[in-house]
C-alpha positions as CSV (number, residue, x, y, z in Angstrom):
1,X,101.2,170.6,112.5
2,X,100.3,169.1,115.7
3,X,99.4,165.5,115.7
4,X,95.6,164.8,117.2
5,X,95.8,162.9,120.4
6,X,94.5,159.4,120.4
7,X,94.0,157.1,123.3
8,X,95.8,153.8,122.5
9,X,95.2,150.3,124.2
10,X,99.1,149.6,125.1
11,X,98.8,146.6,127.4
12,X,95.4,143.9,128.2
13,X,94.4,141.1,130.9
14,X,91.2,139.8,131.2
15,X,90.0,136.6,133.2
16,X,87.2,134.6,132.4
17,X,85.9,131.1,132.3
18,X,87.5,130.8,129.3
19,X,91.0,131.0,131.0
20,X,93.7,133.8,132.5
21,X,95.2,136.6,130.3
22,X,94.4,138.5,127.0
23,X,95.1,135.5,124.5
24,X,92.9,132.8,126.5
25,X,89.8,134.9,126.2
26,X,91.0,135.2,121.7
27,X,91.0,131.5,121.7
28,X,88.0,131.3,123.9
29,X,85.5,132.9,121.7
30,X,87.5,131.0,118.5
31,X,86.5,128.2,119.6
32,X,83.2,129.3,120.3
33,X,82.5,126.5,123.2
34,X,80.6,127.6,125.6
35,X,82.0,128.2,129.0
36,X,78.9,127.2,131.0
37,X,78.7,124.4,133.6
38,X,77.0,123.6,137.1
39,X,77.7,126.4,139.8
40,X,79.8,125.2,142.9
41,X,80.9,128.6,144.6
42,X,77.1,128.2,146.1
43,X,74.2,126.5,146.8
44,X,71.7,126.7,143.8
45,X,69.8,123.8,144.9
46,X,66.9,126.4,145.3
47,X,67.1,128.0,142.1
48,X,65.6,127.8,138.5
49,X,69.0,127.5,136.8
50,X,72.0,126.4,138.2
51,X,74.6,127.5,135.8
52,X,77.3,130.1,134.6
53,X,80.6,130.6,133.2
54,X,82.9,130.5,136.7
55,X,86.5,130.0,136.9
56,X,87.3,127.4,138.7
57,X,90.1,128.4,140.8
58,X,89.8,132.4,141.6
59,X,90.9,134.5,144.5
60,X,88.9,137.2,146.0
61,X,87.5,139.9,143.9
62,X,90.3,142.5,145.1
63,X,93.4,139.8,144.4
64,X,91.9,139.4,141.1
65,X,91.9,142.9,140.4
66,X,95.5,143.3,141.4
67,X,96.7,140.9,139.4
68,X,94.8,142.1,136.4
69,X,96.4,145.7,136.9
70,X,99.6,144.7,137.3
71,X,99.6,142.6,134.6
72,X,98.1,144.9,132.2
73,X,101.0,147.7,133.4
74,X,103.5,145.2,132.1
75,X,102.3,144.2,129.2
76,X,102.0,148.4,128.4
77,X,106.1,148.2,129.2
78,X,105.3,150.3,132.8
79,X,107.3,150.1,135.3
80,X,107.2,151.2,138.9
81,X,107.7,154.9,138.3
82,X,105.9,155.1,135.4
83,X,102.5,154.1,137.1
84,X,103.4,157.1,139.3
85,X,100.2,159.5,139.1
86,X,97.9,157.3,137.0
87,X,94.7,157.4,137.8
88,X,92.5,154.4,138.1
89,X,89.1,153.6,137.0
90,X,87.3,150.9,138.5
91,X,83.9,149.6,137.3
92,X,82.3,146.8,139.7
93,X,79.0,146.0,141.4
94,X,77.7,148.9,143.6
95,X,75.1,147.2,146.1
96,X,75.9,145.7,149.3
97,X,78.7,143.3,149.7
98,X,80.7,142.1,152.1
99,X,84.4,143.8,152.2
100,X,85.1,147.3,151.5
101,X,82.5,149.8,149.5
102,X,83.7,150.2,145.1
103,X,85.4,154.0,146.5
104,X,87.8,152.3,149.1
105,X,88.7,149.5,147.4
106,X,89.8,152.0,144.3
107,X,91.8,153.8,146.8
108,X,93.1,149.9,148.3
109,X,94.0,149.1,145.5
110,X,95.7,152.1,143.5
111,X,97.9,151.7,146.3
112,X,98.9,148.2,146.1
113,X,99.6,148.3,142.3
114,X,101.6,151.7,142.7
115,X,98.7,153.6,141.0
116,X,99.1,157.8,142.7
117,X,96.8,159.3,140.9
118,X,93.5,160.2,141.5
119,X,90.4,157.1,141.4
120,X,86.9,156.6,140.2
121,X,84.1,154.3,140.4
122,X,81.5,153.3,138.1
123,X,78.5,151.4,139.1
124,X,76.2,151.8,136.8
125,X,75.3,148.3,136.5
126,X,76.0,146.7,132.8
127,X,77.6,150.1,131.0
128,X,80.0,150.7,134.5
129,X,83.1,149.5,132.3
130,X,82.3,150.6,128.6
131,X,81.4,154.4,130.7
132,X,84.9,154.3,132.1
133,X,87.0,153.5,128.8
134,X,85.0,156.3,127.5
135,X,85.9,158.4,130.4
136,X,89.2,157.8,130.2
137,X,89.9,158.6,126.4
138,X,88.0,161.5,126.7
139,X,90.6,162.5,129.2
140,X,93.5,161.2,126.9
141,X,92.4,162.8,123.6
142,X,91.4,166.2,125.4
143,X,95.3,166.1,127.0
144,X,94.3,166.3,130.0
145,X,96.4,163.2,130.9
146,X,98.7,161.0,129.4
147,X,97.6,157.6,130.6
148,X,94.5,155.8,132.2
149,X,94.4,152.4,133.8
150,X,90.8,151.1,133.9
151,X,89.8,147.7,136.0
152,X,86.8,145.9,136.4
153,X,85.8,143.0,137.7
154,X,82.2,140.8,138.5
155,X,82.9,137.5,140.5
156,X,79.0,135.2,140.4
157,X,77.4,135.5,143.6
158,X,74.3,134.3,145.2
159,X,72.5,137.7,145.6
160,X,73.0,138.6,141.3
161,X,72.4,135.4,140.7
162,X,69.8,135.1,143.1
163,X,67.7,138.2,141.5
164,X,68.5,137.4,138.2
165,X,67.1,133.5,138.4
166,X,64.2,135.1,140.4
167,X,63.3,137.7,137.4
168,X,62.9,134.6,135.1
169,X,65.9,136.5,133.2
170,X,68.3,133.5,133.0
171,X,68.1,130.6,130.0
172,X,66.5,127.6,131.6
173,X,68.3,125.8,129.0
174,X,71.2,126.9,130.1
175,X,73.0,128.1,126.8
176,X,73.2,131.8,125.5
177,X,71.8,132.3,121.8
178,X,71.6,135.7,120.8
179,X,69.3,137.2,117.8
180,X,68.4,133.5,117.6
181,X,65.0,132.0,117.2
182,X,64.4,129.8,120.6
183,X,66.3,132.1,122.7
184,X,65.4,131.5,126.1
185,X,67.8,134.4,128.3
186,X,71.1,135.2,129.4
187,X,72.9,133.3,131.8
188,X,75.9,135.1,134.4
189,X,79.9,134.4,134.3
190,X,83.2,136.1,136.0
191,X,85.0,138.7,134.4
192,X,88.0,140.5,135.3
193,X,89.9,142.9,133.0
194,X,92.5,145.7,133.1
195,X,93.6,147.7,130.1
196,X,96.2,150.7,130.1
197,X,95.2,153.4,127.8
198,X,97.5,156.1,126.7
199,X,98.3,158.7,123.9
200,X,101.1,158.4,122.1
201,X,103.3,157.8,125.3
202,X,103.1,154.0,124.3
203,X,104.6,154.4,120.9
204,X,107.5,156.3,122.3
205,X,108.7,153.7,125.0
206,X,108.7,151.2,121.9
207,X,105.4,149.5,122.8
208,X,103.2,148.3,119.9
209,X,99.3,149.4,120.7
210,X,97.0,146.7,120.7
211,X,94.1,148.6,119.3
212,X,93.0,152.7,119.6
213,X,89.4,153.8,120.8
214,X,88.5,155.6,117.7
215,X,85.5,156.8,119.4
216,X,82.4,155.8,122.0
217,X,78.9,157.3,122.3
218,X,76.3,157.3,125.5
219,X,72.8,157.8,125.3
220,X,69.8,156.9,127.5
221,X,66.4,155.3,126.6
222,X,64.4,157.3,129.1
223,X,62.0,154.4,128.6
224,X,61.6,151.4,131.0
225,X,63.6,150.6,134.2
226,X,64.3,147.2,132.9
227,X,63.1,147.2,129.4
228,X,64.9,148.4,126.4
229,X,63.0,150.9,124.1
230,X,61.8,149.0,121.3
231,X,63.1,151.1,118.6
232,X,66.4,151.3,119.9
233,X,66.5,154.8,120.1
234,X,69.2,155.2,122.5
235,X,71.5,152.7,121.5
236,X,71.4,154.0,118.0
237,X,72.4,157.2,119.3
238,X,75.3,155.8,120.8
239,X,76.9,153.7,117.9
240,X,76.0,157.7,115.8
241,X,78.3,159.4,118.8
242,X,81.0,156.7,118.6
243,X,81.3,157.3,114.6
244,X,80.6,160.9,114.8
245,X,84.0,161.2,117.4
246,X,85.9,159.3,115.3
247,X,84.6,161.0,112.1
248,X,83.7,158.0,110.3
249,X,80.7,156.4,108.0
250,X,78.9,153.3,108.9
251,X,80.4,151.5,106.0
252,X,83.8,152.1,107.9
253,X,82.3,149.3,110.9
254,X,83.9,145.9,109.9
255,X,82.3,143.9,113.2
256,X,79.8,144.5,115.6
257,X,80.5,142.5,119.6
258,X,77.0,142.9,120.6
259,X,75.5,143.2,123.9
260,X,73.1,140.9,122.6
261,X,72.1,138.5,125.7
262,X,70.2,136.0,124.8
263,X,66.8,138.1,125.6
264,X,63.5,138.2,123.4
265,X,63.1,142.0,123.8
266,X,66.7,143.3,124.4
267,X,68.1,141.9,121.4
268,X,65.5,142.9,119.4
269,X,65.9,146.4,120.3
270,X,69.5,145.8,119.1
271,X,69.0,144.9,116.0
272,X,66.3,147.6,115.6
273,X,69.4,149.5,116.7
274,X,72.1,148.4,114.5
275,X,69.4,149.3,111.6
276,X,68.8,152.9,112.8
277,X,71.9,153.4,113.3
278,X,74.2,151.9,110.2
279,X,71.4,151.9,107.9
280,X,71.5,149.2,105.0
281,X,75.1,148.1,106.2
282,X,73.3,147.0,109.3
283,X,72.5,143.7,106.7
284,X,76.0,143.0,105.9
285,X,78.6,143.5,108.7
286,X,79.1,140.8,110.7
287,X,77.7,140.3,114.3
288,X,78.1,138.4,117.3
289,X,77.8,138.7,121.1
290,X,80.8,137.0,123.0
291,X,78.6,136.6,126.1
292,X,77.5,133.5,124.2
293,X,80.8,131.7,125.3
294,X,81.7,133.4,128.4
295,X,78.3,134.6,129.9
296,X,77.4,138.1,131.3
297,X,80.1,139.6,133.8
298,X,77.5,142.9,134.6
299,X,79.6,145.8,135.6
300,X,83.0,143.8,133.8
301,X,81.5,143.4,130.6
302,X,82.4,146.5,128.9
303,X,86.0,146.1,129.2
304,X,86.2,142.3,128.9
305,X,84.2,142.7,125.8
306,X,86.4,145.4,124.7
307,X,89.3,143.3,125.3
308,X,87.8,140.3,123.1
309,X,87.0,142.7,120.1
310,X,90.4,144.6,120.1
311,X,92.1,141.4,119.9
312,X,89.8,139.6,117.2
313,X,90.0,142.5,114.7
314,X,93.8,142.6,115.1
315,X,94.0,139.1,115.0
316,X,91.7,139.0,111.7
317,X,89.2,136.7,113.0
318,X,85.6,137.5,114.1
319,X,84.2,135.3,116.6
320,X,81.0,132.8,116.4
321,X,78.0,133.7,117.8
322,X,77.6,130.2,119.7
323,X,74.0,128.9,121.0
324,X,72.6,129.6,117.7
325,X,69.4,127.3,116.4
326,X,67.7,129.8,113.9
327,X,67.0,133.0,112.2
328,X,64.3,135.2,114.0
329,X,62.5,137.8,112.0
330,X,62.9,140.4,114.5
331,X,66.6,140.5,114.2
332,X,67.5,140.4,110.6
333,X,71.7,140.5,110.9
334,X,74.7,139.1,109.4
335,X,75.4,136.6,112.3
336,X,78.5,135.0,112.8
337,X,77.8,131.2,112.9
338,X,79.4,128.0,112.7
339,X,83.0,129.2,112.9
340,X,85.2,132.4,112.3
341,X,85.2,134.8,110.1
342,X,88.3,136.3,108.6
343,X,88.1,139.5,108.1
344,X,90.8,142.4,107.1
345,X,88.4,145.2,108.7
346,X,90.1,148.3,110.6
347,X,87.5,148.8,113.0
348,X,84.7,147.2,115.0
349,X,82.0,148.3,117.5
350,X,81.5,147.1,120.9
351,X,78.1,147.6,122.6
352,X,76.8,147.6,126.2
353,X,73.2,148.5,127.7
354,X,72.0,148.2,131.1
355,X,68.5,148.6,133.2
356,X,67.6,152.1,133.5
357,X,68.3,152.4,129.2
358,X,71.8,153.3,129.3
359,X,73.8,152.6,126.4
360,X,77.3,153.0,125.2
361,X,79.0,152.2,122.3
362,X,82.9,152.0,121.8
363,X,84.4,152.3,118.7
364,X,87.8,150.3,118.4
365,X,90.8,150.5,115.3
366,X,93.7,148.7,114.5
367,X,96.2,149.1,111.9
């Protein structure tokens, strides 16, 4: 009987205001405190809001990268001539920056961490890193390859920030409170992951996986360039993809990391969403959004996010959905709040949407 291919998450790193490598960001959205404080990489004097989750010592966006790829290949036990014709993935920001365009600097920097095989870029704004783990266990699980190293990475800058403060789109009150009542917006913070994906090569060099993609959906709204589509129509059809792949229930979903920003309308979609979607279990599993503690990294956020969740459910512990003053009508969920949640569940969903109604939804196991 031959054994059904499964992409595995062998070896993490993630950076964020909440600190360097895989077990900072764990105790980071523990301890639920948010990461947010003043902005000194720029001038904000002009600006509505003048804060985000940055780290405060950080190289440029490609040294950051590097580092996160090479330590993600050794945490997944690879060595130099094991990386040897793995391709790369590489979500970031897509507009115009200074340095070299999101194709070159995929070729830059397969180079530098020993990376031969072929490269691709997502910039589809918000869903650029969920779309390329999804990609990449497609790949896997088809057997088309054997492993997948996807980066991404969103340093805060003036323009993003810039456009963001301008669209009256970040929280004044500078804190994140998703599906809460007084929610005033989202507010921006660096992000920089890597993750090695494999099939069962992992298992066979000794290294314990940290998690499996069970599954992942995409669906668009077709609705609004900015605004989400009420119902959540296409998100819905997302989280139904990601379970339909993975050939499980609703009831089977143990935690939900939300994209939930901190947005009247976005987050209500969600919620109208998760109901669609999950039906009456929609009321009972939990739910939080980690960009409460370290902010919105844009393209990043799929695979940080993804990193956070993988690690909570194997660690047991779901974490708090920080910022929170009340329950709103519109979003009738099981919200993490005050602290942790232990939990013995063997799989959780991660979501992601972005302007232009694209949604994705990754399913993750453990155990």
């Amino acid at each position: 009987m031959v054994e059904a291919r499964v992409a595995q998450l062998t070896g993490v790193h993630a950076v964020s205001a909440l600190g360097r490598g895989a077990e900072a960001q764990l105790a980071g959205v523990l301890a639920g405190v948010p990461a947010f404080g003043p902005v000194g990489r720029f001038d904000t004097a002009a600006r509505r809001v003048t804060v985000a989750a940055t780290v405060s010592e950080v190289g440029t966006l490609p040294d950051e990268l590097a580092a996160a790829i090479d330590a993600a290949c050794r945490a997944a036990g690879l060595d130099r001539a094991q990386r040897a014709g793995c391709a790369l993935l590489l979500a970031v920001h897509g507009g115009p920056a200074v340095g070299p365009t999101p194709a070159v600097l995929a070729g830059q920097l397969a180079t530098r961490c020993g990376l031969s095989g072929h490269t691709r870029v997502y910039t589809s704004a918000c869903v650029s890193a969920s779309t390329a783990v999804a990609d990449a266990a497609a790949r896997i699980t088809r057997g088309d390859v054997e492993r997948v190293v996807v980066a991404a990475g969103y340093l805060v800058e003036p323009d993003q920030f810039a456009l963001f403060d301008a669209g009256r789109a970040l929280a004044v009150d500078g804190a994140v409170r998703p599906f809460s009542a007084g929610r005033r917006g989202l507010l921006l913070g660096d992000g920089v992951a890597a993750v090695v994906l494999e099939s069962s090569t992992g298992r066979r060099r000794g290294v314990d996986p940290v998690a499996t993609v069970a599954g992942w959906g995409r669906a668009g709204d077709a609705f609004h360039p900015c605004q989400p589509e009420p119902g959540g129509t296409g998100l819905a059809r997302a989280v139904d993809g990601a379970l339909r792949r993975a050939g499980l229930p609703p009831q089977s979903v143990g935690y939900v990391n939300a994209n939930a920003t901190g947005t009247a309308q976005s987050d209500t979609a969600e919620a109208a969403a998760l109901r669609r979607a999950l039906g009456g279990h929609a009321s009972r599993v939990p739910v939080s959004s980690t960009k409460s503690v370290h902010g919105h990294a844009l393209e990043a956020s799929g695979l940080l996010e993804l990193v956070v969740t993988a690690l909570a459910l194997r660690h047991g512990e779901l974490p708090v959905n920080a910022g929170w003053l009340g329950p709103d009508d519109s979003c009738p969920l099981n919200v993490v709040r005050n602290r942790p949640q232990r939990t013995t569940a063997t799989h959780a969903l991660t979501l992601n949407a972005a302007f232009g109604g694209a949604n994705t939804a990754l399913l993750v196991g453990v155990g």
